[in-house]
mmCIF file as gemmi writes it, N, C-alpha and C atoms, coordinates in Angstrom:
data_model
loop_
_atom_site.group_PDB
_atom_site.id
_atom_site.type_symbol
_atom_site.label_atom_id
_atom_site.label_alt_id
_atom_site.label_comp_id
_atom_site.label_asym_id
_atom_site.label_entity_id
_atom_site.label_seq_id
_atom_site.pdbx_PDB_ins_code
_atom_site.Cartn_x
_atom_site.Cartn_y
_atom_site.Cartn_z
_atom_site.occupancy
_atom_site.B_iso_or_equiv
_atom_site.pdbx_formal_charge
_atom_site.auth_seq_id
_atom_site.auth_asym_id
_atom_site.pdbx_PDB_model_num
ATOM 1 N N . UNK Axp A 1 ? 6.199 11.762 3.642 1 0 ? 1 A 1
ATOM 2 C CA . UNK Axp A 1 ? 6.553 10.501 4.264 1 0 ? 1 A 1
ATOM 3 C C . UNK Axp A 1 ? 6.143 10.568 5.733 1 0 ? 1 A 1
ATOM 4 N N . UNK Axp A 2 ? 5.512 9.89 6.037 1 0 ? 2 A 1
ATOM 5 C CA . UNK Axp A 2 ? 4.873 9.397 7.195 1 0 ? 2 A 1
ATOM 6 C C . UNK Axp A 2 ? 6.289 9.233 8.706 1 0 ? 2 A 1
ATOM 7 N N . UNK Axp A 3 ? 5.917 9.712 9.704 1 0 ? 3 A 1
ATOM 8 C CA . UNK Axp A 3 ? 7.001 9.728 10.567 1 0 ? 3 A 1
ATOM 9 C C . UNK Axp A 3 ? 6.08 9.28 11.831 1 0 ? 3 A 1
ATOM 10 N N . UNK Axp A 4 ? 6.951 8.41 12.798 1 0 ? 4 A 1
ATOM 11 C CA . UNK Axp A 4 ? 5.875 7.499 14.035 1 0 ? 4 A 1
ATOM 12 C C . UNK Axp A 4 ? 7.306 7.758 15.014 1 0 ? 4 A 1
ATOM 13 N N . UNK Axp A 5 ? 6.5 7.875 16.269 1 0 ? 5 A 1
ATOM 14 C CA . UNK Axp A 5 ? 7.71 7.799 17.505 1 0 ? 5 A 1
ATOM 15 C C . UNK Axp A 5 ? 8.249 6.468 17.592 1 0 ? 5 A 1
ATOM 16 N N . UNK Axp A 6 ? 9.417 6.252 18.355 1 0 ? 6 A 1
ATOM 17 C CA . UNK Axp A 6 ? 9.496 4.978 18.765 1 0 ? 6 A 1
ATOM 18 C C . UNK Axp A 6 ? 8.441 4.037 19.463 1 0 ? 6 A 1
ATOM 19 N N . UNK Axp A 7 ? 7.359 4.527 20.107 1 0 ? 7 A 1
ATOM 20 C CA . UNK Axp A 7 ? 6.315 4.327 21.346 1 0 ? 7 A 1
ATOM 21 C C . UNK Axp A 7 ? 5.603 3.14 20.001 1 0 ? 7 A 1
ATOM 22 N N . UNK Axp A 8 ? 5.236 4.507 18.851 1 0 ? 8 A 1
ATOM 23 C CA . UNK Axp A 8 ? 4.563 3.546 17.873 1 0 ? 8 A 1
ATOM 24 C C . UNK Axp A 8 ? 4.745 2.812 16.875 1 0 ? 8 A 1
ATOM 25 N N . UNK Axp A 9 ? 5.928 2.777 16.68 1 0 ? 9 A 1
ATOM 26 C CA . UNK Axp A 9 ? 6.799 1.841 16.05 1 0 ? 9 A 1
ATOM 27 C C . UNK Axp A 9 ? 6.363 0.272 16.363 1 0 ? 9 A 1
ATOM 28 N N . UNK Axp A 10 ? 6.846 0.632 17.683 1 0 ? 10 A 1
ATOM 29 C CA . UNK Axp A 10 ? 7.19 -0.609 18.393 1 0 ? 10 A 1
ATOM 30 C C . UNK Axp A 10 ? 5.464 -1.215 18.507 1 0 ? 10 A 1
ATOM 31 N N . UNK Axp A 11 ? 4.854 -0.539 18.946 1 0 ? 11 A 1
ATOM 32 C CA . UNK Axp A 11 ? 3.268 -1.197 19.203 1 0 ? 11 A 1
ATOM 33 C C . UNK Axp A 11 ? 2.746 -1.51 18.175 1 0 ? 11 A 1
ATOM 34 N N . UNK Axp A 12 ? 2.962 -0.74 16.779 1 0 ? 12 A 1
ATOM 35 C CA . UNK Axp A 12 ? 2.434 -1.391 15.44 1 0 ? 12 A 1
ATOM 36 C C . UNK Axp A 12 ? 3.315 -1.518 13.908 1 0 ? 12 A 1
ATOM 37 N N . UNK Axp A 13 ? 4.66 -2.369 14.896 1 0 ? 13 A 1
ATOM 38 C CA . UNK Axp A 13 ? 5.619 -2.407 14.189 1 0 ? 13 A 1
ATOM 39 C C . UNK Axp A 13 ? 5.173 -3.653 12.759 1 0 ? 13 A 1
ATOM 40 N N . UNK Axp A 14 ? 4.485 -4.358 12.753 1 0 ? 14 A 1
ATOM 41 C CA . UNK Axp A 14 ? 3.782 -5.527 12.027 1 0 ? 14 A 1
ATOM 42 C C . UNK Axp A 14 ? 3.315 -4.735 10.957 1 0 ? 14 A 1
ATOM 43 N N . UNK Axp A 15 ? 2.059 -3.891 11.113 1 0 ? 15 A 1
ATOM 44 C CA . UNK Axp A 15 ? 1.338 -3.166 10.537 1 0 ? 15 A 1
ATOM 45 C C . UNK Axp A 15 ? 2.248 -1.943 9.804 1 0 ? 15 A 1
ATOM 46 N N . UNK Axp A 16 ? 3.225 -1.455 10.297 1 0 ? 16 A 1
ATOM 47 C CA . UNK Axp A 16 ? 4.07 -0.371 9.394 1 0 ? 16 A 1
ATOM 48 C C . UNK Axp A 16 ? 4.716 -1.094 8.645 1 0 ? 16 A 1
ATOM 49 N N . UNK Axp A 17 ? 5.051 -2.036 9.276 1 0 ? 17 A 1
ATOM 50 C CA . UNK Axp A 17 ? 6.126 -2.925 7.952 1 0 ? 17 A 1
ATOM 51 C C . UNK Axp A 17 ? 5.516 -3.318 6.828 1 0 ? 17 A 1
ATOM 52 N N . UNK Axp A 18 ? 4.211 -4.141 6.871 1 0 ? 18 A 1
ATOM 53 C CA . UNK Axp A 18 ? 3.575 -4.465 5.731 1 0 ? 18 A 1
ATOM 54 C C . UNK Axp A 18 ? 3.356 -3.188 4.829 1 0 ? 18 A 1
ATOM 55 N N . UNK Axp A 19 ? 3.127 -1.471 5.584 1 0 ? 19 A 1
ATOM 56 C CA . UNK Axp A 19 ? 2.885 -0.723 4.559 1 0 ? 19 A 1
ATOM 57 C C . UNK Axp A 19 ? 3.818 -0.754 4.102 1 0 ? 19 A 1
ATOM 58 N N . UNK Axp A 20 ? 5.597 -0.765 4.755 1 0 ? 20 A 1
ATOM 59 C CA . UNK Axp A 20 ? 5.979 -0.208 4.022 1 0 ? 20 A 1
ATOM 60 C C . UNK Axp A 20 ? 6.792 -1.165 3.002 1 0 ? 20 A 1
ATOM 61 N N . UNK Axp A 21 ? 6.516 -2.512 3.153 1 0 ? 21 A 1
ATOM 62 C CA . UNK Axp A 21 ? 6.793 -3.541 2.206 1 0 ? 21 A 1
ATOM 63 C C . UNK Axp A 21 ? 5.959 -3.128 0.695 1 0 ? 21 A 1
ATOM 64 N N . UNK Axp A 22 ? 4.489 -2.454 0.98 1 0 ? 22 A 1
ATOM 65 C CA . UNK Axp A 22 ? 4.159 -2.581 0.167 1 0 ? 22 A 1
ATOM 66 C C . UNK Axp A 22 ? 4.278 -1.089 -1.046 1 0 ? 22 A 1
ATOM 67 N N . UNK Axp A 23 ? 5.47 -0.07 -0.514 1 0 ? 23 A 1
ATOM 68 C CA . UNK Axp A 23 ? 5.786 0.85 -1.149 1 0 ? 23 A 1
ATOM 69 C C . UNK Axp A 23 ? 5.437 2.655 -0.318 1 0 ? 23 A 1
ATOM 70 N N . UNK Axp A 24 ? 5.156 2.255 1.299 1 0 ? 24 A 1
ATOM 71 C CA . UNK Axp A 24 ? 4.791 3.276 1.95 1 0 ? 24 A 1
ATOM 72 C C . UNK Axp A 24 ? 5.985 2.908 3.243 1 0 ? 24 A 1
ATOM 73 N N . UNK Axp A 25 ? 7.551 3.979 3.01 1 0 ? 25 A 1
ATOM 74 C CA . UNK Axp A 25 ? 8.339 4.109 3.841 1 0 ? 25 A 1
ATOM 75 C C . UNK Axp A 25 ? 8.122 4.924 4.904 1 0 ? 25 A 1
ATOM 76 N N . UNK Axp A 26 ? 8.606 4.898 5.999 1 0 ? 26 A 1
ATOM 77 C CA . UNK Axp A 26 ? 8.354 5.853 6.977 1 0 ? 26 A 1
ATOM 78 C C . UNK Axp A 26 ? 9.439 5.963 7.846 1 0 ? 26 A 1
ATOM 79 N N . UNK Axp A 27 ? 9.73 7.037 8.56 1 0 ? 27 A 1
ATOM 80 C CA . UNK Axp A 27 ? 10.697 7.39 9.657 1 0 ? 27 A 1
ATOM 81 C C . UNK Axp A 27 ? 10.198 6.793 11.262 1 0 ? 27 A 1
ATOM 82 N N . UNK Axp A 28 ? 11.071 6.845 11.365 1 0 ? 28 A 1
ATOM 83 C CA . UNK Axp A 28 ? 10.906 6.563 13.016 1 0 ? 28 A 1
ATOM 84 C C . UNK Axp A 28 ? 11.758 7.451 13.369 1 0 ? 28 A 1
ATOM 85 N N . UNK Axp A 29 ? 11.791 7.938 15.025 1 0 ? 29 A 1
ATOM 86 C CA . UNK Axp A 29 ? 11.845 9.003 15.147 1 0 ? 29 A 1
ATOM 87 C C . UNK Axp A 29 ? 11.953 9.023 16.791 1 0 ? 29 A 1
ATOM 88 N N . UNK Axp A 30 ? 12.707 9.091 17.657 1 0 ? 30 A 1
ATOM 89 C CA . UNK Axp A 30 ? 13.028 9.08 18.992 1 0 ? 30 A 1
ATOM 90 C C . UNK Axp A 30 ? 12.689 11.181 19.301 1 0 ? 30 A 1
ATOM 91 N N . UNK Axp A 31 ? 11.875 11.027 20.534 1 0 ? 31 A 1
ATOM 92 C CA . UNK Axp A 31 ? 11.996 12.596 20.904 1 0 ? 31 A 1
ATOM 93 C C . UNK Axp A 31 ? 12.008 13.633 19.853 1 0 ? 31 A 1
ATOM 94 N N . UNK Axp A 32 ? 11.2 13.41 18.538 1 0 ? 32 A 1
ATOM 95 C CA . UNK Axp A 32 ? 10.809 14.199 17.353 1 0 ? 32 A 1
ATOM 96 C C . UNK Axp A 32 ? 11.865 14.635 16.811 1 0 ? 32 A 1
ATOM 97 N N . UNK Axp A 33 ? 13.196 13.685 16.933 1 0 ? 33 A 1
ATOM 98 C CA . UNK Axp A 33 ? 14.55 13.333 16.35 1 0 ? 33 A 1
ATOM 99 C C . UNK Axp A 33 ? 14.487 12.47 15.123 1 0 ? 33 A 1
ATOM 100 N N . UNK Axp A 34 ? 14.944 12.672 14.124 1 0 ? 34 A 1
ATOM 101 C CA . UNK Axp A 34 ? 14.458 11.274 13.081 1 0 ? 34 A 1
ATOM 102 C C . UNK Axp A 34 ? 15.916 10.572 13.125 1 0 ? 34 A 1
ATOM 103 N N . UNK Axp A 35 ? 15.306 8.922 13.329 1 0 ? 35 A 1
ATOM 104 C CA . UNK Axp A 35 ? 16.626 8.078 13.478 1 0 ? 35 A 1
ATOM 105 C C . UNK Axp A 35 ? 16.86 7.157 11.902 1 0 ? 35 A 1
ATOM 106 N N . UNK Axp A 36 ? 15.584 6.666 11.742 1 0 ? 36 A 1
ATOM 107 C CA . UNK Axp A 36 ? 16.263 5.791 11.073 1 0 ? 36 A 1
ATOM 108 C C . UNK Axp A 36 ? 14.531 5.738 9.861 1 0 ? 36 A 1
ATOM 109 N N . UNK Axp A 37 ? 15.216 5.336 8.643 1 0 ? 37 A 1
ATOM 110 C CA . UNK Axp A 37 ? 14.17 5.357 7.462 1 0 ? 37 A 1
ATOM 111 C C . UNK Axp A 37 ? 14.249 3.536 6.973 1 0 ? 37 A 1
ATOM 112 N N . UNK Axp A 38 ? 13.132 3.522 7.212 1 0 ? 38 A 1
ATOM 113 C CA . UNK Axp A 38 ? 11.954 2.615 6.327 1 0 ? 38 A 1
ATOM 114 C C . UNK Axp A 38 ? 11.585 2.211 5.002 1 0 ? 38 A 1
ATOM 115 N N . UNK Axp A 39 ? 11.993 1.162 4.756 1 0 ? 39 A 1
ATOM 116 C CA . UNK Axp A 39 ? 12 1.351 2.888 1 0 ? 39 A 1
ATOM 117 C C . UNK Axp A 39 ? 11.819 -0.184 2.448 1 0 ? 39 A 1
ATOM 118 N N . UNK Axp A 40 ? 10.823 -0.701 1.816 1 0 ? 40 A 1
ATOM 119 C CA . UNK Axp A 40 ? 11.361 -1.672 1.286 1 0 ? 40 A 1
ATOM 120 C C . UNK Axp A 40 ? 12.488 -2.199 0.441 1 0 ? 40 A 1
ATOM 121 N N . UNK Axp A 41 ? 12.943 -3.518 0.442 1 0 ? 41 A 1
ATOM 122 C CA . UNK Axp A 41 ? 14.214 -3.728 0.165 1 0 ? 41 A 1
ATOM 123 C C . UNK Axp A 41 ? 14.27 -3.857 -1.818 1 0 ? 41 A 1
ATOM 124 N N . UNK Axp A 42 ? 13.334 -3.919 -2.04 1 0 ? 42 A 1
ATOM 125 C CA . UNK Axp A 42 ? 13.355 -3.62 -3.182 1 0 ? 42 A 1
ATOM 126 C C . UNK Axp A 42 ? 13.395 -1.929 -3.991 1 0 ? 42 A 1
ATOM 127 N N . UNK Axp A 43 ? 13.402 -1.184 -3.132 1 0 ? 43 A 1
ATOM 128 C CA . UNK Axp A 43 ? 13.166 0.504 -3.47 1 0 ? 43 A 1
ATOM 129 C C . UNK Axp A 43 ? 14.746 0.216 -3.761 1 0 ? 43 A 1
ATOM 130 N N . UNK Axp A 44 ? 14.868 1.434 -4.884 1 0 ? 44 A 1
ATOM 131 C CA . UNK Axp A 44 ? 16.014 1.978 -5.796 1 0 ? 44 A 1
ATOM 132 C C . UNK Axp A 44 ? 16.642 2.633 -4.611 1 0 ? 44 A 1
ATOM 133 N N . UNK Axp A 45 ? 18.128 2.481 -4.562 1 0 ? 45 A 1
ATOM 134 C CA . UNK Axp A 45 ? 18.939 3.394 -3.312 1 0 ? 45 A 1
ATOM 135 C C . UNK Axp A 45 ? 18.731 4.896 -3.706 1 0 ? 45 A 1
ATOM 136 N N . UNK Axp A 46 ? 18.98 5.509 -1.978 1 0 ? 46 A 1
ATOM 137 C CA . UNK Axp A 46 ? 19.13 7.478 -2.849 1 0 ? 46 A 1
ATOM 138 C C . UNK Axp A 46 ? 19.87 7.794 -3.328 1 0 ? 46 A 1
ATOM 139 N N . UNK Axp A 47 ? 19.267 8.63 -4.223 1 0 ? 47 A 1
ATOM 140 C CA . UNK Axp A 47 ? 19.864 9.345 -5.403 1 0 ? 47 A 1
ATOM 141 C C . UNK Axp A 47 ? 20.128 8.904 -6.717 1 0 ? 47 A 1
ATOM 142 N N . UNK Axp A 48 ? 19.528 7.387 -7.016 1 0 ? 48 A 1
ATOM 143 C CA . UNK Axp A 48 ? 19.957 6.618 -8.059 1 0 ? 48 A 1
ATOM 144 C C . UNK Axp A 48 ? 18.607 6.869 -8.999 1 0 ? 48 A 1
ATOM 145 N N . UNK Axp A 49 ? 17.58 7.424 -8.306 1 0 ? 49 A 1
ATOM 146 C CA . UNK Axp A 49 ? 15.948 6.921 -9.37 1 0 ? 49 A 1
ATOM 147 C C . UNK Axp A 49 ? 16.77 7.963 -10.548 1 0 ? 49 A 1
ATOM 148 N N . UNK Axp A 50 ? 16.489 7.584 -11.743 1 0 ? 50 A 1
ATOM 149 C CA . UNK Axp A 50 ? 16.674 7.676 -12.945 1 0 ? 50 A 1
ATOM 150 C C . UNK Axp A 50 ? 15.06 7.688 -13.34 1 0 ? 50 A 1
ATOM 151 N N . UNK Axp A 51 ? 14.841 8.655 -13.757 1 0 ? 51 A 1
ATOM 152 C CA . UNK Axp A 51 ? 13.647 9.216 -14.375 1 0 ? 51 A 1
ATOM 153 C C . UNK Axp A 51 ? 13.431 9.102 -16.248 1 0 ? 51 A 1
ATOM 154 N N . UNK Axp A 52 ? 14.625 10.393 -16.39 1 0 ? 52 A 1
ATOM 155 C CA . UNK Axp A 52 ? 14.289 10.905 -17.366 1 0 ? 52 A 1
ATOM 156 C C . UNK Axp A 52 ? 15.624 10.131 -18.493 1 0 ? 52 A 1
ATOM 157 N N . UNK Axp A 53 ? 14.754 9.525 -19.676 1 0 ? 53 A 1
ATOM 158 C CA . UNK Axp A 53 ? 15.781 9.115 -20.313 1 0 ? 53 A 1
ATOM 159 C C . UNK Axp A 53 ? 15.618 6.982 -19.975 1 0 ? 53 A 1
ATOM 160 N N . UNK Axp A 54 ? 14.637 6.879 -19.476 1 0 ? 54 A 1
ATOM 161 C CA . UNK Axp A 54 ? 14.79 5.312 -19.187 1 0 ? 54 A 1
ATOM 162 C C . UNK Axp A 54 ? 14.377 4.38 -19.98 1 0 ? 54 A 1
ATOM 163 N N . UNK Axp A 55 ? 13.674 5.302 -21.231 1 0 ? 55 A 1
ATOM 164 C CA . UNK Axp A 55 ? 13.02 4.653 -22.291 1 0 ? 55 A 1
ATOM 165 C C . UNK Axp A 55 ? 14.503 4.626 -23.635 1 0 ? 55 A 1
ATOM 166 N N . UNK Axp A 56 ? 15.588 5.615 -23.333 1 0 ? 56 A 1
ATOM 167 C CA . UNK Axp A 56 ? 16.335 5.589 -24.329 1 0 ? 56 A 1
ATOM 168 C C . UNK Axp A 56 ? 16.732 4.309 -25.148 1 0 ? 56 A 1
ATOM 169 N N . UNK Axp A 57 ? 16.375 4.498 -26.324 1 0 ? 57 A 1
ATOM 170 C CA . UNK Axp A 57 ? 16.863 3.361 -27.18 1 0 ? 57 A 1
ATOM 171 C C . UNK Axp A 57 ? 15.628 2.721 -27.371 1 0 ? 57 A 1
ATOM 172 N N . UNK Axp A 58 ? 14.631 2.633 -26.416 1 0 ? 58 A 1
ATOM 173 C CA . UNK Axp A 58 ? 13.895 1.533 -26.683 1 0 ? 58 A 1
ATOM 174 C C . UNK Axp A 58 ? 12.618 1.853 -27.886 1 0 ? 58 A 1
ATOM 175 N N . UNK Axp A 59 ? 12.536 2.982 -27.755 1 0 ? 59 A 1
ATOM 176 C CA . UNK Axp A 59 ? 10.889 3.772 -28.637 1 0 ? 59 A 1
ATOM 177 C C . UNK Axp A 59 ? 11.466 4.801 -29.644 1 0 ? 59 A 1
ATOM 178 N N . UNK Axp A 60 ? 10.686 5.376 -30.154 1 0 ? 60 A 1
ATOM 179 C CA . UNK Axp A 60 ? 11.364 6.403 -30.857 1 0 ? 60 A 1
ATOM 180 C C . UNK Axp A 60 ? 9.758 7.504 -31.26 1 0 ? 60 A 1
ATOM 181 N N . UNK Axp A 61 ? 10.091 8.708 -31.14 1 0 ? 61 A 1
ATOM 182 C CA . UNK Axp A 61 ? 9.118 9.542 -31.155 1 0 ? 61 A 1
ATOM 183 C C . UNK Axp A 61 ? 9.016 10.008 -32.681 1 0 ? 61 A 1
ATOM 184 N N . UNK Axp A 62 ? 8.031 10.263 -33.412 1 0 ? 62 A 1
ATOM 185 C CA . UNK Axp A 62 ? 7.916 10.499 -35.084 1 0 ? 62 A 1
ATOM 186 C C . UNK Axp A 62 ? 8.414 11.946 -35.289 1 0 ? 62 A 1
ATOM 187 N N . UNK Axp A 63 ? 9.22 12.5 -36.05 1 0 ? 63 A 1
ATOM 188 C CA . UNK Axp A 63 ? 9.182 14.071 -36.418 1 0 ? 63 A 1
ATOM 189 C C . UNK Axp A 63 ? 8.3 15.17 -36.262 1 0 ? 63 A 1
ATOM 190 N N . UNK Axp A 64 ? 7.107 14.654 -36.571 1 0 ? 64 A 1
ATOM 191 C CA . UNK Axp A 64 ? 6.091 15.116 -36.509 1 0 ? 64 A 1
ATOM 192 C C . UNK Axp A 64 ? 5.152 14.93 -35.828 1 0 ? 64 A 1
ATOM 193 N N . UNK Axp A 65 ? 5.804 14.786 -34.436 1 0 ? 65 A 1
ATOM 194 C CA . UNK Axp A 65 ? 4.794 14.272 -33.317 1 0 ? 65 A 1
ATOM 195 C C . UNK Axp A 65 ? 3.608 15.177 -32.747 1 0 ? 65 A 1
ATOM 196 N N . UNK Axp A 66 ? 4.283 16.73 -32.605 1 0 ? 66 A 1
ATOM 197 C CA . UNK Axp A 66 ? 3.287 17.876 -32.11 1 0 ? 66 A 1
ATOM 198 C C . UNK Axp A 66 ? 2.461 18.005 -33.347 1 0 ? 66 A 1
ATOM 199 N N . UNK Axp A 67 ? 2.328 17.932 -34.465 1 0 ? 67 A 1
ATOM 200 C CA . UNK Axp A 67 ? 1.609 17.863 -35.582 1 0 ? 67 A 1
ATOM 201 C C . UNK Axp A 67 ? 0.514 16.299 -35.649 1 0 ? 67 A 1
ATOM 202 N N . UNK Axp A 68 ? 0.966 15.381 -35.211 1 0 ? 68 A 1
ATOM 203 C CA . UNK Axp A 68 ? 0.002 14.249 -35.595 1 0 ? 68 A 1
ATOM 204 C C . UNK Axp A 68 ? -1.091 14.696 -35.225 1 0 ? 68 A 1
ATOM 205 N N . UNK Axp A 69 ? -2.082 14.285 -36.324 1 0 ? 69 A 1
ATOM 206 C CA . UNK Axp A 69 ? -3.531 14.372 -36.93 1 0 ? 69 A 1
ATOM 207 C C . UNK Axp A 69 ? -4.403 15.664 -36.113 1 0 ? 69 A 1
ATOM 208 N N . UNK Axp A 70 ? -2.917 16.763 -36.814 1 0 ? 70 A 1
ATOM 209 C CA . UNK Axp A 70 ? -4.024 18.231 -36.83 1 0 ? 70 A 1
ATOM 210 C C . UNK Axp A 70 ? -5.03 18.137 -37.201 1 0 ? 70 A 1
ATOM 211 N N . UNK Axp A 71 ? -5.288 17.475 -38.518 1 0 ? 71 A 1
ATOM 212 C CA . UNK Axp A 71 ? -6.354 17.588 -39.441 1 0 ? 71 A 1
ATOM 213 C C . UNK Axp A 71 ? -7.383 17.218 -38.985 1 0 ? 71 A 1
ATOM 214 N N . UNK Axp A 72 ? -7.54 16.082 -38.67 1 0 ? 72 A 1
ATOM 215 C CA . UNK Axp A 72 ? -8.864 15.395 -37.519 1 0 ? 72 A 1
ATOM 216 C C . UNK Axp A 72 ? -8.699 16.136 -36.303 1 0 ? 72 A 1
ATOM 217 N N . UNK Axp A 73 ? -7.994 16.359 -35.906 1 0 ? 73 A 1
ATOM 218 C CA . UNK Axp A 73 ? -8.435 17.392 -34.61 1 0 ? 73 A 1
ATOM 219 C C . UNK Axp A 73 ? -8.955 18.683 -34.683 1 0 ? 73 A 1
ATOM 220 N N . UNK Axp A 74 ? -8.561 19.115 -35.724 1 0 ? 74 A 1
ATOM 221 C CA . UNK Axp A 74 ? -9.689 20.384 -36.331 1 0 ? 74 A 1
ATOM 222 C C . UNK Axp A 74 ? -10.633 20.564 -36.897 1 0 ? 74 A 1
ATOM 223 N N . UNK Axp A 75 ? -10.803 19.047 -37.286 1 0 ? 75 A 1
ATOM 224 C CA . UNK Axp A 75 ? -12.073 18.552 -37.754 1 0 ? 75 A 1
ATOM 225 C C . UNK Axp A 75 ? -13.426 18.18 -36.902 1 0 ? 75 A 1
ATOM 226 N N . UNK Axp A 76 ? -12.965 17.498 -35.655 1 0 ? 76 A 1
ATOM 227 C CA . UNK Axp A 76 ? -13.648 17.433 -34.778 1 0 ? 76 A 1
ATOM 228 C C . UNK Axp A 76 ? -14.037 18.7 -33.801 1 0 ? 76 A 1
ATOM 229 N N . UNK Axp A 77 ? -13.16 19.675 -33.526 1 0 ? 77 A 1
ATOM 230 C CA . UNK Axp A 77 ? -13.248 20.667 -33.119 1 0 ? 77 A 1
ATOM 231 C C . UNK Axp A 77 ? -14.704 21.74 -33.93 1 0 ? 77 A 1
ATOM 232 N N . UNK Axp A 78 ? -14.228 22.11 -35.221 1 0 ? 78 A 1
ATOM 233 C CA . UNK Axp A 78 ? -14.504 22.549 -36.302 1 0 ? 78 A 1
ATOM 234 C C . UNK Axp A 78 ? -15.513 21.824 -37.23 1 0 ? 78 A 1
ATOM 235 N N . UNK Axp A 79 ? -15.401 21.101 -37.796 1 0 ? 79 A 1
ATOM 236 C CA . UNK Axp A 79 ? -16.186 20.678 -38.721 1 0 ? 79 A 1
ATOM 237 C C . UNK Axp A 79 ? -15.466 20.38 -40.013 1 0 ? 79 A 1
ATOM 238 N N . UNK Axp A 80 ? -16.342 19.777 -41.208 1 0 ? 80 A 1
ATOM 239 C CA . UNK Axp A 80 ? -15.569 20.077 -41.902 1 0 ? 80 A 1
ATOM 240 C C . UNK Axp A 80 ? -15.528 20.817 -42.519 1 0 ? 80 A 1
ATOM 241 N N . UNK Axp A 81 ? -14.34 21.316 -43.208 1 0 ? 81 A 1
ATOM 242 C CA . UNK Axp A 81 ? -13.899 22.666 -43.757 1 0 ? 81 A 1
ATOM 243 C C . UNK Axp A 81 ? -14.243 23.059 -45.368 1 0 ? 81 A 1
């Protein structure tokens, strides 16, 4: 994450905002102190991103998923047998 003094904040405060509207947050930062973070208002609060598990319920993976189409894949590899 990108960190700017106050000096440059302020001089290309227009231009940081649009990045970071568009998903690029950044610190600002008094005397290589960090004050305050940058985020668009649509970003998930900290500690909430939920990763793993967001598909639950919705898909479902086959039994035999590490197995789907050994056969053609050893075929193409290989030849046929």
């Amino acid at each position: 994450m990108r960190t700017v003094n106050i000096h440059e904040a302020k001089t290309h405060l227009s231009r940081l905002v649009d990045r970071a509207a568009k998903g690029e947050p950044f610190i600002i930062a008094k005397a290589g102190k960090p004050l305050v973070k940058v985020v668009p208002l649509d970003a998930p609060p900290a500690g909430e991103r939920k990763r793993l598990g967001f598909l639950r319920g919705q898909i479902s993976v086959p039994d035999d998923f590490d197995t789907m189409f050994a056969d053609e894949i050893e075929e193409m590899f290989y030849g046929d047998k």
